[in-house]
ZAMI-35948 format. One record per residue: x, y, z of N, C-alpha, C, O in turn; chain. Coordinates in pm, whole numbers, plus 32768, in hexadecimal, padded with zeros to 4 digits. Atoms other than C-alpha are relative to their C-alpha. Example, Ala and Ser with C-alpha at 12.3 -4.5 7.8 and 13.67 -1.06 7.14 Angstrom:
2
{n_c1=8059	n_c2=7F89	n_c3=8000	ca_c1=84CE	ca_c2=7E3E	ca_c3=830C	c_c1=805A	c_c2=8078	c_c3=8000	o_c1=80C2	o_c2=8076	o_c3=8042	sekol=A}
{n_c1=7FAE	n_c2=7F89	n_c3=7FFA	ca_c1=8557	ca_c2=7F96	ca_c3=82CA	c_c1=7FB3	c_c2=806D	c_c3=8049	o_c1=7FE6	o_c2=80DC	o_c3=805A	sekol=A}
# end
This chain:
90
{n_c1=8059	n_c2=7FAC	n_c3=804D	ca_c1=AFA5	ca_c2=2061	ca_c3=420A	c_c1=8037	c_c2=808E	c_c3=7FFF	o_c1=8073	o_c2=80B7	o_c3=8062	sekol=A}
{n_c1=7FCF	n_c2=7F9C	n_c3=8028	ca_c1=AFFC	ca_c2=219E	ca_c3=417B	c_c1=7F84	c_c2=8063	c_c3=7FCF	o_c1=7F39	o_c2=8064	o_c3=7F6D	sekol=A}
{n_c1=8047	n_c2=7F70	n_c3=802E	ca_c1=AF4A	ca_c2=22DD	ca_c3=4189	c_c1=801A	c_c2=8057	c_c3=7F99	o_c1=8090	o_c2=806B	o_c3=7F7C	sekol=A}
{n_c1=800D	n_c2=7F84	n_c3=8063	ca_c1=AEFC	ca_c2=23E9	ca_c3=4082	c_c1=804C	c_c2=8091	c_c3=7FF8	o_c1=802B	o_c2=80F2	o_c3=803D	sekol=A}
{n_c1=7FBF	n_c2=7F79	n_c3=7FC9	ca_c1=AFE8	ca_c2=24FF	ca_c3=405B	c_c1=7FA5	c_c2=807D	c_c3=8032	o_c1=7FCE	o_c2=80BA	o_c3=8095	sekol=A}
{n_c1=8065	n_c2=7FB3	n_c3=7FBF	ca_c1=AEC8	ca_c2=25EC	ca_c3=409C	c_c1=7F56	c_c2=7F9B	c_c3=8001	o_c1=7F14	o_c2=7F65	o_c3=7FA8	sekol=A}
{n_c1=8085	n_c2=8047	n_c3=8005	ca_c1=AD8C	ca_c2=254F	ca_c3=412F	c_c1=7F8E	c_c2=8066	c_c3=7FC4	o_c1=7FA6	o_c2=80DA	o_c3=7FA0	sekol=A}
{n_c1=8073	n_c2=7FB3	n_c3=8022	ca_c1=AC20	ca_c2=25BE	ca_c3=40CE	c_c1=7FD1	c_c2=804F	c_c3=8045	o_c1=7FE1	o_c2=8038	o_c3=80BD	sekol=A}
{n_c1=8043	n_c2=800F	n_c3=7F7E	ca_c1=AB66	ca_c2=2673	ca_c3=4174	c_c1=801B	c_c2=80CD	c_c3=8042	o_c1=806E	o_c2=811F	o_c3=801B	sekol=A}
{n_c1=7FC8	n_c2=7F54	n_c3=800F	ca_c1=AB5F	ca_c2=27F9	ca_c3=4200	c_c1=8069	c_c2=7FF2	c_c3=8070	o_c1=803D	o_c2=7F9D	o_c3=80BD	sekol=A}
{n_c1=7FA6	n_c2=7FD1	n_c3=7FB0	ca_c1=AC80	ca_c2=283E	ca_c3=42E3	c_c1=8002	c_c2=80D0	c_c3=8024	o_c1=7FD4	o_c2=8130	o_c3=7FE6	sekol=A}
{n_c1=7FF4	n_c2=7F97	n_c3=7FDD	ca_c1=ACE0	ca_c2=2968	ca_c3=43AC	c_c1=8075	c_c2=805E	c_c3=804F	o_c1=80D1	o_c2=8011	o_c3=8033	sekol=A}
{n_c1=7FA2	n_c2=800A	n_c3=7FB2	ca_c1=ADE0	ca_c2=2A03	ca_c3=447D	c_c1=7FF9	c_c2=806D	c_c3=8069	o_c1=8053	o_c2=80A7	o_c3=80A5	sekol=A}
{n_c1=802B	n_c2=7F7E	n_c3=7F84	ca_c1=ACFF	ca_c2=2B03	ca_c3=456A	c_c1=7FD8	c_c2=7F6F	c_c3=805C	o_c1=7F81	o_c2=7F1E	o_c3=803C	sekol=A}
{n_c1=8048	n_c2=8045	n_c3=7F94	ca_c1=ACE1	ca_c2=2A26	ca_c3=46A0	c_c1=7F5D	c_c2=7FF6	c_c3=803A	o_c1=7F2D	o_c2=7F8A	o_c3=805D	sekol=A}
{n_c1=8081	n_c2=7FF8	n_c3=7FFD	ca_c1=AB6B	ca_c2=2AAE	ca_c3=46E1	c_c1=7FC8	c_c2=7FED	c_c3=7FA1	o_c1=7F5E	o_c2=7FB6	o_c3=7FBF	sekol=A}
{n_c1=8055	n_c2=8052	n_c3=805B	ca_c1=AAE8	ca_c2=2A59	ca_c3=45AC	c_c1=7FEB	c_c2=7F6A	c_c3=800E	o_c1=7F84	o_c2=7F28	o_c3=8017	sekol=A}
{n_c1=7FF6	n_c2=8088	n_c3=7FF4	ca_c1=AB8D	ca_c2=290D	ca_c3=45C3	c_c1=7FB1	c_c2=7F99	c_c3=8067	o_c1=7F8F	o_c2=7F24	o_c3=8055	sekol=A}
{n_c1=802B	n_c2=8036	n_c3=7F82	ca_c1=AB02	ca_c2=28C4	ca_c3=4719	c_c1=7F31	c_c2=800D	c_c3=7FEB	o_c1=7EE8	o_c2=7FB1	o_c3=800F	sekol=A}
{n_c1=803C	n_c2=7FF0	n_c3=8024	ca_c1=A9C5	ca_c2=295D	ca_c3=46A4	c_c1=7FB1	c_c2=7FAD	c_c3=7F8D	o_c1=7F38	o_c2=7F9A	o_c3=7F86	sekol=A}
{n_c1=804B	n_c2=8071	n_c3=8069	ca_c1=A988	ca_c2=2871	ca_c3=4578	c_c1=7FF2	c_c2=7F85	c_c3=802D	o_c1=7F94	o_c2=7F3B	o_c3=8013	sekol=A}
{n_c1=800A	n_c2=8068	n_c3=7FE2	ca_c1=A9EC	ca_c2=276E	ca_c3=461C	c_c1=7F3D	c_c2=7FF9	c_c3=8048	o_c1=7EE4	o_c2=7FB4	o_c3=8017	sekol=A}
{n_c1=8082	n_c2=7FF6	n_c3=7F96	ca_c1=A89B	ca_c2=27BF	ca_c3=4733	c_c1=7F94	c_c2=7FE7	c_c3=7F94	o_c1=7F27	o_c2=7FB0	o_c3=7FA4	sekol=A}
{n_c1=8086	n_c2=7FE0	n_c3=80A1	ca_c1=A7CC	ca_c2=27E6	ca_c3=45DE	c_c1=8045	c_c2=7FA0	c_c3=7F9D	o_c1=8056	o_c2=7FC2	o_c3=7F28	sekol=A}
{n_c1=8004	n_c2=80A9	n_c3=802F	ca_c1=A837	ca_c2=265B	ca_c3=457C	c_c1=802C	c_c2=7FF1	c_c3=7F7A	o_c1=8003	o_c2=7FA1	o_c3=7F26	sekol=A}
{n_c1=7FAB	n_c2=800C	n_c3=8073	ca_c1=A924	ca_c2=26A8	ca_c3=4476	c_c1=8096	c_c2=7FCE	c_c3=8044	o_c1=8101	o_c2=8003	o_c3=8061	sekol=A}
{n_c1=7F71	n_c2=8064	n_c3=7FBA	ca_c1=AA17	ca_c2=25A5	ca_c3=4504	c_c1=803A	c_c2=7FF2	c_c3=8045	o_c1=7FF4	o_c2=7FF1	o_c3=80AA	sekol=A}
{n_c1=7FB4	n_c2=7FE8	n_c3=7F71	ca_c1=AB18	ca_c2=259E	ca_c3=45FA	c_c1=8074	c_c2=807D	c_c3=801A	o_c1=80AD	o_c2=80BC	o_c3=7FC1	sekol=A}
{n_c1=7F73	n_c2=7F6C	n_c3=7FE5	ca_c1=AC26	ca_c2=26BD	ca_c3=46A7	c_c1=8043	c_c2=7F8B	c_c3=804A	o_c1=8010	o_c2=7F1C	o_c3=8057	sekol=A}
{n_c1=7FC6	n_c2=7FF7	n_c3=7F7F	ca_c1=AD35	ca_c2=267E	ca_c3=47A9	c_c1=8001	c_c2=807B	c_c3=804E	o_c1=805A	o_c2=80CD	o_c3=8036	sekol=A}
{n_c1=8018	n_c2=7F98	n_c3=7F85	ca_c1=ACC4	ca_c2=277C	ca_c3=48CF	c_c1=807C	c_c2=8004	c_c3=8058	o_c1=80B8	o_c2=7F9E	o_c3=807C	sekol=A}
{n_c1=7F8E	n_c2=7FE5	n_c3=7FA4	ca_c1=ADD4	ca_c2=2817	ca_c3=49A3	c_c1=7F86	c_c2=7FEF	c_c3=8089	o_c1=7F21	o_c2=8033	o_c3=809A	sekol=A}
{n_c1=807A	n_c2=8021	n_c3=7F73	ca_c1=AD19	ca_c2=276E	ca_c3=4B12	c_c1=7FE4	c_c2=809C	c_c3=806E	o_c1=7F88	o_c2=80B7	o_c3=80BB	sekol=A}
{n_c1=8030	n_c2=7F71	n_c3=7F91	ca_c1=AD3E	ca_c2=28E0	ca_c3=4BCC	c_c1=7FC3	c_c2=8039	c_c3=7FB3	o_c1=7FA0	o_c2=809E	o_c3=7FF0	sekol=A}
{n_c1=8024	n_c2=7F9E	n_c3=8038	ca_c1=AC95	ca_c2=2985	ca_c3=4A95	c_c1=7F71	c_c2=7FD8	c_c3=7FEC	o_c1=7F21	o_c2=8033	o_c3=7FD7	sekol=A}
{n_c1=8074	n_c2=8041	n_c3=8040	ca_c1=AB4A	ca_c2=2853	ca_c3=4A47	c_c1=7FF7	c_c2=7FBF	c_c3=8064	o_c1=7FB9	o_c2=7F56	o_c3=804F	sekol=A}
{n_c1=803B	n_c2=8073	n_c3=7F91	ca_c1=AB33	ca_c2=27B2	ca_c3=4BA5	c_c1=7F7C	c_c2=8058	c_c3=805D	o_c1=7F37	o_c2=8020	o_c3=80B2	sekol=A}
{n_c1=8090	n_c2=7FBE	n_c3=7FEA	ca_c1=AA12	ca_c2=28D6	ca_c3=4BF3	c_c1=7FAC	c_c2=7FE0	c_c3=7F91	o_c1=7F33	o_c2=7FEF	o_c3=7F9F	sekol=A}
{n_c1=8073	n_c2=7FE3	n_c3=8086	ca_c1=A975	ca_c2=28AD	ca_c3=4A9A	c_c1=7FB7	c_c2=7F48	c_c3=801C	o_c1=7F40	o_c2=7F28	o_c3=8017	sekol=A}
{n_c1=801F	n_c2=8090	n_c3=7FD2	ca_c1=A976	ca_c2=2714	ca_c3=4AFC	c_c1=7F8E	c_c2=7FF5	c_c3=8088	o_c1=7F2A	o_c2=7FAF	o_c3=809A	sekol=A}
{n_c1=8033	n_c2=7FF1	n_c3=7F93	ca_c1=A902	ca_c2=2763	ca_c3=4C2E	c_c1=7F1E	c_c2=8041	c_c3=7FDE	o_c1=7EB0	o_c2=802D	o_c3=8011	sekol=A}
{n_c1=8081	n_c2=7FBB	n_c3=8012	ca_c1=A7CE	ca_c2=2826	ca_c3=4BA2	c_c1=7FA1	c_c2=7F9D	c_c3=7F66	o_c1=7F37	o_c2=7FBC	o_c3=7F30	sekol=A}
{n_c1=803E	n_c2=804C	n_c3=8049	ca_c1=A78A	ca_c2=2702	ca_c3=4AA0	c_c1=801D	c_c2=8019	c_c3=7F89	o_c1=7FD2	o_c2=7FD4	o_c3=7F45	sekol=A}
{n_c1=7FD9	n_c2=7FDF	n_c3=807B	ca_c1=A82F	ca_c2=2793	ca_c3=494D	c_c1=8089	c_c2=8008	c_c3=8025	o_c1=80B2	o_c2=8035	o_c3=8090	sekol=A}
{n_c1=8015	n_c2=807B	n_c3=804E	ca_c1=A8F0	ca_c2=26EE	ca_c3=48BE	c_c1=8062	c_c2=7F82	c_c3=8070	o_c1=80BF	o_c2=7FB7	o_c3=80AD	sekol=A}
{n_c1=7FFA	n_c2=806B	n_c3=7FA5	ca_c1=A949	ca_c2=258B	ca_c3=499E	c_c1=8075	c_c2=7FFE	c_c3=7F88	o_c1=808E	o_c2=8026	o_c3=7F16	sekol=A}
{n_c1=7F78	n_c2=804B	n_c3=801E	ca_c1=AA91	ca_c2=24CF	ca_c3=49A9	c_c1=8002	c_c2=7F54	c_c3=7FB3	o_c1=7FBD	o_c2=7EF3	o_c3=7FD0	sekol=A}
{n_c1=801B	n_c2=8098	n_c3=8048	ca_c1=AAC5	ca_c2=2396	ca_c3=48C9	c_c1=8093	c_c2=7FD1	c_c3=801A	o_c1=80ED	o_c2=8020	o_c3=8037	sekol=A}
{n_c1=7F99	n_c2=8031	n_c3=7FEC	ca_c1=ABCE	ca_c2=22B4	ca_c3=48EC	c_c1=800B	c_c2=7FB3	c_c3=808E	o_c1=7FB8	o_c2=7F9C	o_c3=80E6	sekol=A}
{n_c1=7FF3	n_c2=8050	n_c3=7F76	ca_c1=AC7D	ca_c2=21F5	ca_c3=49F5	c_c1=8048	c_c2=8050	c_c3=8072	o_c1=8063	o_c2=8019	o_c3=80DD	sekol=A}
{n_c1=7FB8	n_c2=7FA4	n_c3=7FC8	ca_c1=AD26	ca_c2=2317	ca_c3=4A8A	c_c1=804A	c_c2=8077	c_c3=7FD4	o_c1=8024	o_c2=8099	o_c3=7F64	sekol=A}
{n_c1=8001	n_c2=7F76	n_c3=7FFA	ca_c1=ADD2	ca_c2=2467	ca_c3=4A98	c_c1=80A4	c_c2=7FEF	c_c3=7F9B	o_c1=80EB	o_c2=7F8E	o_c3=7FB5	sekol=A}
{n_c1=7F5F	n_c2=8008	n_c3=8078	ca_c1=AF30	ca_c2=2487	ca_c3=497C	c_c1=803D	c_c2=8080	c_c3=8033	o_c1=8032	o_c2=80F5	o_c3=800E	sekol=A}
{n_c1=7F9D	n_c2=7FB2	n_c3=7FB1	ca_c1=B01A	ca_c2=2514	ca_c3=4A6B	c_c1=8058	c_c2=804B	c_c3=7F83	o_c1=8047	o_c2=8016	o_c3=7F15	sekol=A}
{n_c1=7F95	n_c2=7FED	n_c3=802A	ca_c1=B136	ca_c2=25E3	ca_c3=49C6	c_c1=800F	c_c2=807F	c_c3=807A	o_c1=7FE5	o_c2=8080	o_c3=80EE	sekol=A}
{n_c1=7FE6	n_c2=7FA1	n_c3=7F7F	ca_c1=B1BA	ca_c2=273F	ca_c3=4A66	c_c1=7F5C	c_c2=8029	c_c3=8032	o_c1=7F45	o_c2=8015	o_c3=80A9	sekol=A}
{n_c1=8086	n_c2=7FEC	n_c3=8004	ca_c1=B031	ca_c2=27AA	ca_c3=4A4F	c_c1=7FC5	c_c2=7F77	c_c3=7FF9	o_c1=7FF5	o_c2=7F30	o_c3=7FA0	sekol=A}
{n_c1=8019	n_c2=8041	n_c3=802E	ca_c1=AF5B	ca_c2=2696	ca_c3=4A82	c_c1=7F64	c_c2=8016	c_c3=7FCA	o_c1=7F1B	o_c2=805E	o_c3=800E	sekol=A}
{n_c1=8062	n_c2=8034	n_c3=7FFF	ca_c1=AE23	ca_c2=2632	ca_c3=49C3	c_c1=7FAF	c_c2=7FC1	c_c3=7FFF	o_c1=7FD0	o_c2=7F50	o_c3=8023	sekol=A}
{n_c1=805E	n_c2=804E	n_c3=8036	ca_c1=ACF7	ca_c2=25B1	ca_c3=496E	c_c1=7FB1	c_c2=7FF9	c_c3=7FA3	o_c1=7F6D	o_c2=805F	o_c3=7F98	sekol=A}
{n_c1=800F	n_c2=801A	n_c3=8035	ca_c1=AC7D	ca_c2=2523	ca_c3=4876	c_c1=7F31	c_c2=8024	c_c3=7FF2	o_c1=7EE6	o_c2=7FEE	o_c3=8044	sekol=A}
{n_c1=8069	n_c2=7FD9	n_c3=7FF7	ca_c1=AB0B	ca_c2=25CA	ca_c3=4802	c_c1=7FA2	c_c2=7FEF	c_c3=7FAF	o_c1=7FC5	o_c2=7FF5	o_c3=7F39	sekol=A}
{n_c1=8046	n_c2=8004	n_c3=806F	ca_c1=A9CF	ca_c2=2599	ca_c3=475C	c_c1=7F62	c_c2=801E	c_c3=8045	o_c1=7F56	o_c2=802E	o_c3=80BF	sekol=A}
{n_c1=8055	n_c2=7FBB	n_c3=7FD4	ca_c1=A854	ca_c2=2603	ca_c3=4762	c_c1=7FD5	c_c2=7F8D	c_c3=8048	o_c1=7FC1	o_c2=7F1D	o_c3=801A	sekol=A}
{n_c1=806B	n_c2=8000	n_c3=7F9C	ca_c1=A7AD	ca_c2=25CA	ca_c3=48BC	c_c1=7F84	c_c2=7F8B	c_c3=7FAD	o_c1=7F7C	o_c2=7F10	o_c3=7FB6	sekol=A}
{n_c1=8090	n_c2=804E	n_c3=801A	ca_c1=A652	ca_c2=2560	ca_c3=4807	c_c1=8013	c_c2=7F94	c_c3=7F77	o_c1=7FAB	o_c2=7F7A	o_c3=7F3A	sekol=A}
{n_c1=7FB4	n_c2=8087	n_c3=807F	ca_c1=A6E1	ca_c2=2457	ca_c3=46EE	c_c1=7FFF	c_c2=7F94	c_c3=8070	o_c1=8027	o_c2=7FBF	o_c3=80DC	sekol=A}
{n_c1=7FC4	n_c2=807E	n_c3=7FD3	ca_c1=A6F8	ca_c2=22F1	ca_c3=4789	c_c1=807D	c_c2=7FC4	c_c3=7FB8	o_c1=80AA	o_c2=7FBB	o_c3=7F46	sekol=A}
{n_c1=7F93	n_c2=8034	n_c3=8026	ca_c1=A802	ca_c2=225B	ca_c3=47A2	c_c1=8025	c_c2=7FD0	c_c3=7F6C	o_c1=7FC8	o_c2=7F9E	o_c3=7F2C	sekol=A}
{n_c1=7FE4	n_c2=8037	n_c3=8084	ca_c1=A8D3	ca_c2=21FE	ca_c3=4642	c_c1=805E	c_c2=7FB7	c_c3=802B	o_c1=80BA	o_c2=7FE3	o_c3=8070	sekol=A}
{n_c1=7F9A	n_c2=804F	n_c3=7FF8	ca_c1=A989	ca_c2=20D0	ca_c3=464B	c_c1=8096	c_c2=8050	c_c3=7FD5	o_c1=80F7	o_c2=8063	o_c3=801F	sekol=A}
{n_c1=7F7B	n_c2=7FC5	n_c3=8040	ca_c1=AA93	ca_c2=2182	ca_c3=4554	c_c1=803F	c_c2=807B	c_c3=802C	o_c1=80B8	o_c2=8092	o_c3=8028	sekol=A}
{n_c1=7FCA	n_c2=7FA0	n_c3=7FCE	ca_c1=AAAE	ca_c2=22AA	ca_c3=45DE	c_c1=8034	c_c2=7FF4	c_c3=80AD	o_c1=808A	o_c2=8042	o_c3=80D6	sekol=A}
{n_c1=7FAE	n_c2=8059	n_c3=7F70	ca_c1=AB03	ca_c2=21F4	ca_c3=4761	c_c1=8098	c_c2=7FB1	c_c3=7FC0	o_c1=8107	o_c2=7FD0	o_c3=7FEA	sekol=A}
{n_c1=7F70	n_c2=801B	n_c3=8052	ca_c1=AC12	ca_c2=211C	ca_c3=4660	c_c1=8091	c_c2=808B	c_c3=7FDD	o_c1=810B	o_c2=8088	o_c3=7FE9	sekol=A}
{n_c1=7FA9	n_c2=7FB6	n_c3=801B	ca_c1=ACA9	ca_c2=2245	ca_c3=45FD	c_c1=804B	c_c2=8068	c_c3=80A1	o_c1=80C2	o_c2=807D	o_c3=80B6	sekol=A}
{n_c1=7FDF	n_c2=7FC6	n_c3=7F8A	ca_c1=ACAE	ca_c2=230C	ca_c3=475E	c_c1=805E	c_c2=7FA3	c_c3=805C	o_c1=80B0	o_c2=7FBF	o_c3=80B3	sekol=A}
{n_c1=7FBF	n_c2=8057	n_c3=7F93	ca_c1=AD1C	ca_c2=21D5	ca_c3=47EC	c_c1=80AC	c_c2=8003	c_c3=7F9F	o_c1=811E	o_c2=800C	o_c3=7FCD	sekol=A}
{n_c1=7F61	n_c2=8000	n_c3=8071	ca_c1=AE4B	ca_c2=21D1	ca_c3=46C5	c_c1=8050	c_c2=8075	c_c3=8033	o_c1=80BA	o_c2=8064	o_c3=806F	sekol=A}
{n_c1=7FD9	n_c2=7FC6	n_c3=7FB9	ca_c1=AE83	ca_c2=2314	ca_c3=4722	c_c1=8053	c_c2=800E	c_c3=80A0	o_c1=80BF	o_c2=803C	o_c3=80C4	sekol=A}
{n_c1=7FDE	n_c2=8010	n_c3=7F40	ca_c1=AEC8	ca_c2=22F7	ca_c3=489D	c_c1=806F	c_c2=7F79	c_c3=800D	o_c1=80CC	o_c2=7F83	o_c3=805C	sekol=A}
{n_c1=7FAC	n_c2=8045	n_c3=800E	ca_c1=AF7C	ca_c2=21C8	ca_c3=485B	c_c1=809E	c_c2=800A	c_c3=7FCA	o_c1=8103	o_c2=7FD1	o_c3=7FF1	sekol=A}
{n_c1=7F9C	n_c2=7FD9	n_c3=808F	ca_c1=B06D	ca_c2=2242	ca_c3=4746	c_c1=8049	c_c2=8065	c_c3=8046	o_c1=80C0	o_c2=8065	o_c3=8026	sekol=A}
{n_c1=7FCB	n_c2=7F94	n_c3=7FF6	ca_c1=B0BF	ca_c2=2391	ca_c3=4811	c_c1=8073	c_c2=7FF3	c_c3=8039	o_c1=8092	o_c2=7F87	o_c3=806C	sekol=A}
{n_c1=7F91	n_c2=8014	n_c3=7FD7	ca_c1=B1FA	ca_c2=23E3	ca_c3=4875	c_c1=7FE2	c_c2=8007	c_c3=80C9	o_c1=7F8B	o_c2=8033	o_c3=8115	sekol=A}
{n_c1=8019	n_c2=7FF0	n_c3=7F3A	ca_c1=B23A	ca_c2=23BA	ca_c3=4A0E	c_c1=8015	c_c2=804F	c_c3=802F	o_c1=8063	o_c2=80A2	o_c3=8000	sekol=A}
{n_c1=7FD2	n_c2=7F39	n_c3=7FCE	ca_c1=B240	ca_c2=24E0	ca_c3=4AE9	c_c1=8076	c_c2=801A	c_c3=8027	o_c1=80CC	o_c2=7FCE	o_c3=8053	sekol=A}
{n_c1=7F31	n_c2=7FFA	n_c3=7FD3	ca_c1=B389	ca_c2=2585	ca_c3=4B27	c_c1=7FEB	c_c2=803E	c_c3=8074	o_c1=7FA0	o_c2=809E	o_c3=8088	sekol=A}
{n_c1=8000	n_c2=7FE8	n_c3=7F94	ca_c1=B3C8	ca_c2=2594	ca_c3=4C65	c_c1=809B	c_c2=8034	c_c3=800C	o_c1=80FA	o_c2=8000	o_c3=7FD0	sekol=A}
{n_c1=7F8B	n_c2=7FA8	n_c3=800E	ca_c1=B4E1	ca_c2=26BC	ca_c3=4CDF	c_c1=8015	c_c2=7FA7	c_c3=809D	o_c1=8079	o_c2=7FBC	o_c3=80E2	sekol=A}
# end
């Protein structure tokens, strides 16, 4: 399957907005874990997926706290985390 040269949808490229919309259930981020593992911690916005998408920074994969679970959006986090590249180790 083949994606859309540009998907729908608003995009951004200020990290606090991004992290920010995500909390306010406009879809998913990847969180840098030292910058969204207090905001997790305080219940905005929870981790989806099956785990953390190492690279030199790792993250996690984010979406709003008060939403139940979405099948599709766990599919995609889990695609994510799966798909990423492996950590480089010096």
């Amino acid at each position: 399957m083949t994606s859309p040269r540009r998907l729908p949808g608003p995009r951004s490229n200020d990290y606090s907005l991004i992290v920010q919309a995500t909390t306010d259930g406009q879809g998913i981020a990847l969180g840098w874990v030292h910058l969204v593992s207090e905001l997790i911690a305080q219940g905005k916005p929870r981790q989806v997926g099956a785990g953390i998408v190492r690279t030199d920074q790792p993250f996690m994969a984010l979406t709003r706290a008060t939403t139940a679970p979405n099948p599709i959006v766990e599919t995609l986090a889990s695609w994510i985390v799966e798909h990423a590249p492996a950590p480089k180790h010096e």
